[in-house]
TIVO-263866 format. One line per 10 residues: their letters; for each residue x, y, z of N, C-alpha, C, O. Coordinates in steps of 0.1 Angstrom, whole numbers. Layout:
BEGIN
a> X/Y/Z/X/Y/Z/X/Y/Z/X/Y/Z  ...
***
This chain:
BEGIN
xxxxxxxxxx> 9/-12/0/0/0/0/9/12/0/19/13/7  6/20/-7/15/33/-8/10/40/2/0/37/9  18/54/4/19/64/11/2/70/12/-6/71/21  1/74/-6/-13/81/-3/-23/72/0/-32/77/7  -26/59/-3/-33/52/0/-33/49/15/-44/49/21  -25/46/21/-24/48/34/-30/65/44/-37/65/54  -25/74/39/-36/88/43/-45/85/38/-52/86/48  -53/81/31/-70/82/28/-74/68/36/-85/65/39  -68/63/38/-75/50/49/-72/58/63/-82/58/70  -64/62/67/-64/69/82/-75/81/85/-81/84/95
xxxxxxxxxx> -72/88/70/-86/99/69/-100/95/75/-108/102/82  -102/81/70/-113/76/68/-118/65/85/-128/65/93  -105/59/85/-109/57/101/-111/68/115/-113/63/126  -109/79/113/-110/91/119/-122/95/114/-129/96/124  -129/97/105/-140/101/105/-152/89/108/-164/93/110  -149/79/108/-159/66/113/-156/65/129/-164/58/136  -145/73/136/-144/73/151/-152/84/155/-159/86/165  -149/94/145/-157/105/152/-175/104/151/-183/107/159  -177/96/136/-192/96/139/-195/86/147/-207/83/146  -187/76/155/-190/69/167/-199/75/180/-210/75/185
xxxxxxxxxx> -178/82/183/-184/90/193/-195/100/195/-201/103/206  -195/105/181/-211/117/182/-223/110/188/-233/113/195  -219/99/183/-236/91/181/-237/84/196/-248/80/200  -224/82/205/-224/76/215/-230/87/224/-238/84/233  -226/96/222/-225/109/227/-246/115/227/-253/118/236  -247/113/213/-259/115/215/-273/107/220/-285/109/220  -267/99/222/-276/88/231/-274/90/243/-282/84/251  -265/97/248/-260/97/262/-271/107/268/-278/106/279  -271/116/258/-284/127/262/-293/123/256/-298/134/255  -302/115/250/-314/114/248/-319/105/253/-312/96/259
xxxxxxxxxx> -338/104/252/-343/96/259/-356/95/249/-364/105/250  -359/86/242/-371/82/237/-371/101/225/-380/109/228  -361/103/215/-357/115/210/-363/127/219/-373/133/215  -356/130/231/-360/141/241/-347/145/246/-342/137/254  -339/155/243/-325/158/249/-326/165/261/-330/177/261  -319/157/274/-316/161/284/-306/170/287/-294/167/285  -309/182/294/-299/190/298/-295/189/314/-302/187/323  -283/190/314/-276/187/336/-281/204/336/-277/210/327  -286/209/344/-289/217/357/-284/221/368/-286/212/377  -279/231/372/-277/233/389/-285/242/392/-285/254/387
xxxxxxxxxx> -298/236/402/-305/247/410/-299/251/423/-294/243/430  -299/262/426/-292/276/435/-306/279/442/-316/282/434  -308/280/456/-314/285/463/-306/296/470/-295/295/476  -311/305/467/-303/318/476/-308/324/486/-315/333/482  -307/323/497/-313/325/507/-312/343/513/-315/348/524  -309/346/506/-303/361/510/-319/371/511/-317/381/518  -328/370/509/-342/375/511/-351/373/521/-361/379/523  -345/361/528/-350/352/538/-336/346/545/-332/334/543  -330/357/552/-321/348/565/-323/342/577/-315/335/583  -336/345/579/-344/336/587/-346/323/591/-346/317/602
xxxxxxxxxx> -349/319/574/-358/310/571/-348/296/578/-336/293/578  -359/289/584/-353/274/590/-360/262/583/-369/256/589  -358/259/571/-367/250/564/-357/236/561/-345/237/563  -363/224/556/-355/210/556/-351/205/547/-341/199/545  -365/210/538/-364/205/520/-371/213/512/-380/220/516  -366/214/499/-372/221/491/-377/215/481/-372/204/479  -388/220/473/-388/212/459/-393/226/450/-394/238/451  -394/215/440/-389/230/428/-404/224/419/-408/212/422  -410/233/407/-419/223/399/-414/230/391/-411/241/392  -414/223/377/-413/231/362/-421/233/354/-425/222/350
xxxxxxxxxx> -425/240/349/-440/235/337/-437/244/324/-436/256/322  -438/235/318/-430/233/301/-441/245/294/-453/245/297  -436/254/287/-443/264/287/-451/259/271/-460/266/265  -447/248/266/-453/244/252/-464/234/258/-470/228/249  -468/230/268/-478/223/271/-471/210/279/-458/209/280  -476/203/284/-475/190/296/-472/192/310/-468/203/315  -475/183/315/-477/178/330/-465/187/334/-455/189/326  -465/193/349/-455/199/353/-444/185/355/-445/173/352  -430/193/362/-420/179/362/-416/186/379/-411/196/381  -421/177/389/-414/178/402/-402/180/406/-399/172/397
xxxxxxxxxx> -390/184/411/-380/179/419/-379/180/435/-386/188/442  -372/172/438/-373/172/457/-358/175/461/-350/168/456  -355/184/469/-340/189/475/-340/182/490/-349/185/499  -333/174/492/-325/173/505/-320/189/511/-322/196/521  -312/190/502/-307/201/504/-308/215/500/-307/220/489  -310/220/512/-316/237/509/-312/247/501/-318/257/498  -297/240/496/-293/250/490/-294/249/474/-291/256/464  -299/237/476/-303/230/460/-291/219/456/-283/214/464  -292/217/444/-286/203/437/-284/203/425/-283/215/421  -283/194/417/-282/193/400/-288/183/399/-288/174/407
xxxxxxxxxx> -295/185/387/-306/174/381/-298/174/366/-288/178/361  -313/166/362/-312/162/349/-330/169/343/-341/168/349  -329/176/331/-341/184/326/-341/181/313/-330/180/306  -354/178/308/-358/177/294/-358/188/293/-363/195/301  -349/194/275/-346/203/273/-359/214/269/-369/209/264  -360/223/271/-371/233/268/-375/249/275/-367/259/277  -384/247/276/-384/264/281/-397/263/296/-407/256/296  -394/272/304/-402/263/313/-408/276/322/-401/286/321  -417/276/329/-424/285/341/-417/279/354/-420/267/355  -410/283/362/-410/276/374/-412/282/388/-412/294/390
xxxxxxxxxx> -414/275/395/-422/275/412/-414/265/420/-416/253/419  -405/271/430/-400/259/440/-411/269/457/-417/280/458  -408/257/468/-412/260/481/-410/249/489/-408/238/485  -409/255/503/-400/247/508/-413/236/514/-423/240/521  -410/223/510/-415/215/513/-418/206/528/-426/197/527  -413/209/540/-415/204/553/-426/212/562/-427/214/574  -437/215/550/-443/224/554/-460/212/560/-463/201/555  -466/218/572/-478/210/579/-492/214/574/-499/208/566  -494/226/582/-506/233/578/-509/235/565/-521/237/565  -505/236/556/-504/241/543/-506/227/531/-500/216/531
xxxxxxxxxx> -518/234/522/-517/224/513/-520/225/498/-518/237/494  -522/218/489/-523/225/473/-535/218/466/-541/207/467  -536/229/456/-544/221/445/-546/230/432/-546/242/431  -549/221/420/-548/231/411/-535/225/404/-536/225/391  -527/220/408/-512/221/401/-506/219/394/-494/220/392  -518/213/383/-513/211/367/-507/224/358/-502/223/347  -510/235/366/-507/244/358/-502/256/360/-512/264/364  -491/263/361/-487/276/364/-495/288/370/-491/293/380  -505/291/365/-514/304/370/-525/300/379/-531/309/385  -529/283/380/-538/280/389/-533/276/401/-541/276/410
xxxxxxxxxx> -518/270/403/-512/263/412/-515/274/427/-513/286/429  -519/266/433/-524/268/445/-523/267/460/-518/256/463  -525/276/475/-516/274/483/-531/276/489/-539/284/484  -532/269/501/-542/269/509/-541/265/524/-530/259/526  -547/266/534/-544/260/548/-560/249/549/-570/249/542  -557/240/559/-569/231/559/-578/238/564/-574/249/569  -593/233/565/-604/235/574/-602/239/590/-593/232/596  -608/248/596/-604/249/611/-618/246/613/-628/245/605  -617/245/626/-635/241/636/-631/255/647/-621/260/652  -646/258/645/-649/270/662/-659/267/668/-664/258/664
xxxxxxxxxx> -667/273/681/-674/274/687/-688/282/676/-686/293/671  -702/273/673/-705/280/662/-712/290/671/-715/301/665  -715/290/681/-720/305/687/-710/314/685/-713/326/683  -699/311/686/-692/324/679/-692/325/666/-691/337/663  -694/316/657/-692/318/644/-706/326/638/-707/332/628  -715/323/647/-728/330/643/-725/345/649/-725/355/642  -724/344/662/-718/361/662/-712/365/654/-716/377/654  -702/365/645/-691/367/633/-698/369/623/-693/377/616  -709/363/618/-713/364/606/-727/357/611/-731/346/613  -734/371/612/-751/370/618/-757/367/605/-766/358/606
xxxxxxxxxx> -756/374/587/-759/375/578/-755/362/575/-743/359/575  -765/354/571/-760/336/564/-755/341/552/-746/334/546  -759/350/547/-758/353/532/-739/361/530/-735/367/521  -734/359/540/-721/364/538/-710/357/551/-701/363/558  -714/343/550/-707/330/559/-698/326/553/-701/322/542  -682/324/557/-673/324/551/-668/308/559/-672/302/570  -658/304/550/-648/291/554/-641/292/564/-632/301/564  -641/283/575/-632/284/589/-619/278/578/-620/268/571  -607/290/581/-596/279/577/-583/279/587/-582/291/590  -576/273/594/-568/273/600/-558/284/600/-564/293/593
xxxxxxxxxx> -546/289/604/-536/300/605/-525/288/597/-522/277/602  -521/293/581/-512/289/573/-496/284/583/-493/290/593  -489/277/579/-478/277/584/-465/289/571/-464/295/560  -460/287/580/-444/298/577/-441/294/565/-441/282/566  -437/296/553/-433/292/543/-427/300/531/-433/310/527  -416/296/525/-408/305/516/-409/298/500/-411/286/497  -406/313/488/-413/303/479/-408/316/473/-407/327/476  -407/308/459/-402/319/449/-405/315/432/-409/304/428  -404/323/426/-413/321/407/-410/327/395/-412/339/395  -405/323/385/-397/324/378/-406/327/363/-407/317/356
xxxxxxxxxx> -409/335/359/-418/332/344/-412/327/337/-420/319/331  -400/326/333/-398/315/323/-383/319/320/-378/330/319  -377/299/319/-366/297/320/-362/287/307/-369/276/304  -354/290/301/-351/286/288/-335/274/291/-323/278/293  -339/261/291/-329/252/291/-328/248/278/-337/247/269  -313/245/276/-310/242/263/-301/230/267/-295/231/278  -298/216/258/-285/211/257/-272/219/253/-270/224/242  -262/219/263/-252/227/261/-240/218/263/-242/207/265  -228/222/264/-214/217/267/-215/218/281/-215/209/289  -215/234/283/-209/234/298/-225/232/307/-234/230/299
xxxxxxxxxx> -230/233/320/-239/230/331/-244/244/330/-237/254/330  -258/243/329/-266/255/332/-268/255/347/-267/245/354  -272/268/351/-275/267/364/-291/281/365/-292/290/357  -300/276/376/-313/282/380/-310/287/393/-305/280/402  -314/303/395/-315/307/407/-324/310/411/-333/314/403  -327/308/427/-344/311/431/-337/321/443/-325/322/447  -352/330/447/-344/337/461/-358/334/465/-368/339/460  -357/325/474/-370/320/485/-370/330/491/-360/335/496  -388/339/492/-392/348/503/-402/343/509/-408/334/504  -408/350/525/-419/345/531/-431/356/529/-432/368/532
xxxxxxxxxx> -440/349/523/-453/360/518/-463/362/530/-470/372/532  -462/352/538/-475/353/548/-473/365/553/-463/373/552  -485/366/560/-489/379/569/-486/378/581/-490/368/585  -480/387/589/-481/379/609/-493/392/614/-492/403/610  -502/388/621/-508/398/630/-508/389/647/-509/378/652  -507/402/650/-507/396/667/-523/406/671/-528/415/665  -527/400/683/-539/404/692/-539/407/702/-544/398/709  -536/418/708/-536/424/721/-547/428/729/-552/439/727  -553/422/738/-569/429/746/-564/434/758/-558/425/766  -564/445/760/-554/448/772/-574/455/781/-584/456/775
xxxxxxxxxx> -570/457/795/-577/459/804/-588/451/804/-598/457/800  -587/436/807/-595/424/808/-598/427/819/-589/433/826  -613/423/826/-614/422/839/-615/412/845/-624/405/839  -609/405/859/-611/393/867/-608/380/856/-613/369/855  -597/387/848/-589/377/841/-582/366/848/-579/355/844  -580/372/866/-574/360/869/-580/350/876/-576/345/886  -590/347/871/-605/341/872/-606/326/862/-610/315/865  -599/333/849/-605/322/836/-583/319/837/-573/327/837  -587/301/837/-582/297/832/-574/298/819/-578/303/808  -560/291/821/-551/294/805/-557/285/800/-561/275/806
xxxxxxxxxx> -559/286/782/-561/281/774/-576/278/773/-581/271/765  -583/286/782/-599/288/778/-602/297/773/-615/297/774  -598/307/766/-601/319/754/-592/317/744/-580/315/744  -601/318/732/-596/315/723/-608/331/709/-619/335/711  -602/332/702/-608/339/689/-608/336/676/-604/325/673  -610/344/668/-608/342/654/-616/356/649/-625/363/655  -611/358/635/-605/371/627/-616/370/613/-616/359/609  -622/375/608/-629/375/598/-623/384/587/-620/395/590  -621/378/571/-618/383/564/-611/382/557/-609/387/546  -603/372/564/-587/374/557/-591/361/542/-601/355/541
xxxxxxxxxx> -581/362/535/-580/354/525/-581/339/526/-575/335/535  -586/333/520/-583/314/519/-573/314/514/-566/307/523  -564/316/505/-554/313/498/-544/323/490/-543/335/493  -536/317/480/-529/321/472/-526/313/464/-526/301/467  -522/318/451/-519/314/437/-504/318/431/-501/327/423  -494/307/436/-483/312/439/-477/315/429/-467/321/431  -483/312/409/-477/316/403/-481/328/401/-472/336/402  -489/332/400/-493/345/400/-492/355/408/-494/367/405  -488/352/421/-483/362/431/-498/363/437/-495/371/446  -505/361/437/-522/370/446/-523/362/454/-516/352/453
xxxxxxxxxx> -533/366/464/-542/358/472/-559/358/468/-567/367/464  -560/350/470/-574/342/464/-587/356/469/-585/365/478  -594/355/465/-607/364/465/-616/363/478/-622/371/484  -614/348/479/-627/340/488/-624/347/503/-613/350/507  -634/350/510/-629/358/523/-631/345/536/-643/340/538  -620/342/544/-622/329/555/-620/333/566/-613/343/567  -625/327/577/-622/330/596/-611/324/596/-607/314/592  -606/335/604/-589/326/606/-591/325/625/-590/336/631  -595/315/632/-593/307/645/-582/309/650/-572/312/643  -582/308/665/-568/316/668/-569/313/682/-579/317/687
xxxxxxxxxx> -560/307/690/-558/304/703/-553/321/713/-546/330/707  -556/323/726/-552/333/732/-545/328/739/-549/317/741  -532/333/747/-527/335/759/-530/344/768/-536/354/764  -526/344/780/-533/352/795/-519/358/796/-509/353/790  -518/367/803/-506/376/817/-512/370/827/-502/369/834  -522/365/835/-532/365/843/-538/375/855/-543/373/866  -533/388/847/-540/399/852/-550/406/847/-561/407/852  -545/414/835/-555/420/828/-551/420/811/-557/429/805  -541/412/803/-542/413/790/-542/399/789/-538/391/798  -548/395/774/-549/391/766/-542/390/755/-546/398/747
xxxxxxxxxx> -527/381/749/-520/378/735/-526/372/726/-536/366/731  -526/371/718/-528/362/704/-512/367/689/-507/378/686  -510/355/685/-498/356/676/-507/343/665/-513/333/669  -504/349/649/-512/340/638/-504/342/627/-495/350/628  -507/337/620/-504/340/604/-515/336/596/-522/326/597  -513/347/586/-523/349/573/-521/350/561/-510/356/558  -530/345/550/-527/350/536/-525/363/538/-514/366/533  -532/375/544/-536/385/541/-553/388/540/-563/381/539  -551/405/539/-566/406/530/-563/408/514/-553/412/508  -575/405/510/-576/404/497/-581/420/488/-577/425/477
xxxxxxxxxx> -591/425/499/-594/439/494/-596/451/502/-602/446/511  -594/460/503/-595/467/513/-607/473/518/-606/478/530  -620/472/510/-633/472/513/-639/458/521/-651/456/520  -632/452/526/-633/439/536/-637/441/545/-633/453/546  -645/439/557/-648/445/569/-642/430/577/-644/418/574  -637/435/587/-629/427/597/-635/426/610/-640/436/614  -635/417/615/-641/416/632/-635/405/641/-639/394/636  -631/404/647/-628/398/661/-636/389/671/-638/397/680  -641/380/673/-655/375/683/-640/368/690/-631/363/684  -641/370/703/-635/365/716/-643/354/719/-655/355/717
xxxxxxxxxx> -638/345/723/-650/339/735/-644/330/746/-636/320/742  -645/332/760/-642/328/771/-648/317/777/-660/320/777  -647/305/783/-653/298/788/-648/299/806/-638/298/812  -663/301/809/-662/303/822/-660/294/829/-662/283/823  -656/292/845/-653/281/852/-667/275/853/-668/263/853  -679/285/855/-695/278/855/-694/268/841/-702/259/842  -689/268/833/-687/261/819/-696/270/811/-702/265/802  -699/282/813/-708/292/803/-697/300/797/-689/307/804  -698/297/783/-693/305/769/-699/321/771/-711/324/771  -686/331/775/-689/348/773/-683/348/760/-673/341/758
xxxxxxxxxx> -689/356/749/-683/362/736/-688/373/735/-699/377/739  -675/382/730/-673/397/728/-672/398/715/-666/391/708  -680/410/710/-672/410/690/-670/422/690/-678/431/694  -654/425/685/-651/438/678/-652/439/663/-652/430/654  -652/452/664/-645/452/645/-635/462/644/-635/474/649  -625/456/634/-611/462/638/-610/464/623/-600/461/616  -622/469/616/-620/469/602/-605/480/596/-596/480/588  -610/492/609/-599/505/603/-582/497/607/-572/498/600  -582/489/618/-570/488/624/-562/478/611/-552/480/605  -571/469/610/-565/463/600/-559/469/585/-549/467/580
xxxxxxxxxx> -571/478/581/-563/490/569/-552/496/569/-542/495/562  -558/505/582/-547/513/583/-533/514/587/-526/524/588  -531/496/590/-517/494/595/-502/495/585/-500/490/573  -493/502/594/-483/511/582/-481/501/577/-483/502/565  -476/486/582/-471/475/573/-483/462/574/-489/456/583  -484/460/562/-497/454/562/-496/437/560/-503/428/556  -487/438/563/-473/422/565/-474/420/575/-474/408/578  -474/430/585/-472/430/602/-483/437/608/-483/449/610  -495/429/611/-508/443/620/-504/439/632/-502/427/634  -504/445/639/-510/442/653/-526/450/657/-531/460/652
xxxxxxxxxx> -529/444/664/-544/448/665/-544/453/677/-538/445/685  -549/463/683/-553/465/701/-566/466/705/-571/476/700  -575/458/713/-587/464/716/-583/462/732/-576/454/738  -591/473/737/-593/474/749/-607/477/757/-617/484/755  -603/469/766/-615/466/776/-624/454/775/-634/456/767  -624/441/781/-626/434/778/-639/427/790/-639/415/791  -650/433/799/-654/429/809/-664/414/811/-676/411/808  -649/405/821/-656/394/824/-663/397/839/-661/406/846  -674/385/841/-678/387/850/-675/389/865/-663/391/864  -678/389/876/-673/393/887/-677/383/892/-688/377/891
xxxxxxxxxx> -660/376/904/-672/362/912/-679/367/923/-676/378/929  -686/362/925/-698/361/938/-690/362/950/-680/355/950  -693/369/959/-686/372/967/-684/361/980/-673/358/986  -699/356/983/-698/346/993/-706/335/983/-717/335/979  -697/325/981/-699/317/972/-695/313/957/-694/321/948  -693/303/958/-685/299/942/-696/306/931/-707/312/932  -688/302/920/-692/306/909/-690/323/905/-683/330/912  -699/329/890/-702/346/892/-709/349/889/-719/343/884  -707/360/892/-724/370/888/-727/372/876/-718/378/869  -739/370/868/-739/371/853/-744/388/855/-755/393/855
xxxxxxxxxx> -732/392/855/-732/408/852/-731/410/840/-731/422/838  -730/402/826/-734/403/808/-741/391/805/-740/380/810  -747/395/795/-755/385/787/-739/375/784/-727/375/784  -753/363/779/-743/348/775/-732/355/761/-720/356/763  -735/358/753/-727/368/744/-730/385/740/-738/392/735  -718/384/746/-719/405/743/-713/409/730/-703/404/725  -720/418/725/-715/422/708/-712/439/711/-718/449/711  -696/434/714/-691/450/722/-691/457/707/-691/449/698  -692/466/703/-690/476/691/-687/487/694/-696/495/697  -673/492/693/-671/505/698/-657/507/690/-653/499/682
xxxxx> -652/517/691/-642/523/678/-629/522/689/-630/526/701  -621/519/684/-611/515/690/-602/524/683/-604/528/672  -589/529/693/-582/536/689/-569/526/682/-566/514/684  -562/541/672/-549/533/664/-541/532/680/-546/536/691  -531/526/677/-519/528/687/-505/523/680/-495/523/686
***
């Protein structure tokens, strides 16, 4: 074999290695003709230093149509996957979450964040909403949670590793409840007053950023000083509109085992609070009964429920 005949046979075994390896190469990334791109998702916690969460998960939804695609993090700060190549909407949140639940989630603008059902005392709940025609959903106080959303993220098969950044923030609402000048508070037992809040939101729509329309009772345990105030600490979607009217129903169970309920409306407090992320609420004056002086029990000095209504000051 001569010289040139010898270069065109080496020519030729070089280009049958290279279309080997291409082709090895391109099976490596595909799957049923679907090219997989490697990923690093980046949780950045810098918006939420707070946050104490366990796992995360991320969802993707292909913005040309199909089933969203899950991922689950061990680790908070994220991981590298494997992604079918395309262009995508995405939504992660931190997943170790209790109170909190979803629905809707086939799809980016419906995906959905809600708290379960709560139960109350329905004599209070009828004090709260005397009009049947405007009776809203008991829902529980949401748990704590960070979550972040991306309109759209374009993966491609590449050489080098793409990477996704999220910056998890916490959207809930906190309000606290203050009843300061309670009388013969140190009378009622801890953990026998309890309330709930009219108004606030059922939900959120996490691709979209809102909170849902529907207006729900948010239930709410109290703590004592056991002199004369009253705590409460909650979390909330929020309100939804600012034409909302808000109210308060207390209700105490006396040592006689008789239910006192008080209703405020804290419609302006709730408006007008500078940060509407953080209300605190104050009502004052709160009068329970007085005990009997010679003899157990008390004096039914108020009806079985009182419907206090009076304008409470900002503070």
């Amino acid at each position: 074999m001569n010289k040139v005949d010898m270069n065109n046979l080496l020519r030729a075994i070089i280009v049958v290695m290279t279309l080997l390896l291409f082709s090895c190469r391109h099976k490596e990334l595909s799957s049923d003709n679907v090219l997989i791109a490697n990923v690093k998702v980046v949780f950045d916690w810098k918006n939420s230093p707070e946050a104490n969460v366990e796992t995360m998960r991320m969802y993707l939804f292909p913005v040309d149509g199909g089933n969203p695609i899950p991922y689950e993090f061990a680790d908070v700060k994220g991981g590298k996957i494997k992604v079918p190549a395309g262009r995508y909407k995405a939504l992660c949140i931190n997943s170790d979450t209790e109170a909190l639940l979803y629905r809707n989630i086939g799809e980016y603008h419906t995906f959905e964040l809600y708290s379960p059902e709560g139960s109350m005392n329905m004599a209070a709940y009828s004090v709260l909403h005397p009009d049947k025609a405007r009776e809203e959903r008991i829902r529980c106080s949401p748990d704590n949670f960070y979550a972040d959303r991306i309109e759209e993220a374009l993966l491609e098969v590449t050489e080098e590793e793409q990477t996704i950044v999220f910056y998890p923030a916490n959207p809930v609402c906190h309000y606290t409840v203050e009843v300061r000048n309670v009388s013969n508070l140190k009378y009622v037992s801890p953990g026998f007053v309890t309330g709930a809040l009219s108004g606030m939101s059922e939900g959120l729509f996490l691709g979209r950023n809102r909170i849902k329309s529907e207006p729900a009772t948010i239930p709410f345990e109290m703590s004592s000083d056991g002199v004369s105030t009253l705590y409460a600490d909650f979390l909330t979607f929020g309100q939804y509109e600012s034409q909302n009217i808000h109210k308060i129903v207390i209700q105490v169970v006396m040592p006689d085992g008789n239910d006192k309920g008080y209703l405020f409306d804290v419609t302006d407090q709730v408006h007008q609070a500078p940060d509407p992320r953080n209300v605190h609420i104050i009502l004052d004056g709160l009068p329970l009964p007085k005990p009997i002086v010679n003899g157990g029990g008390f004096l039914p000095s108020v009806d079985e429920w009182d419907n206090i209504e009076v304008d409470l000051p900002m503070k």
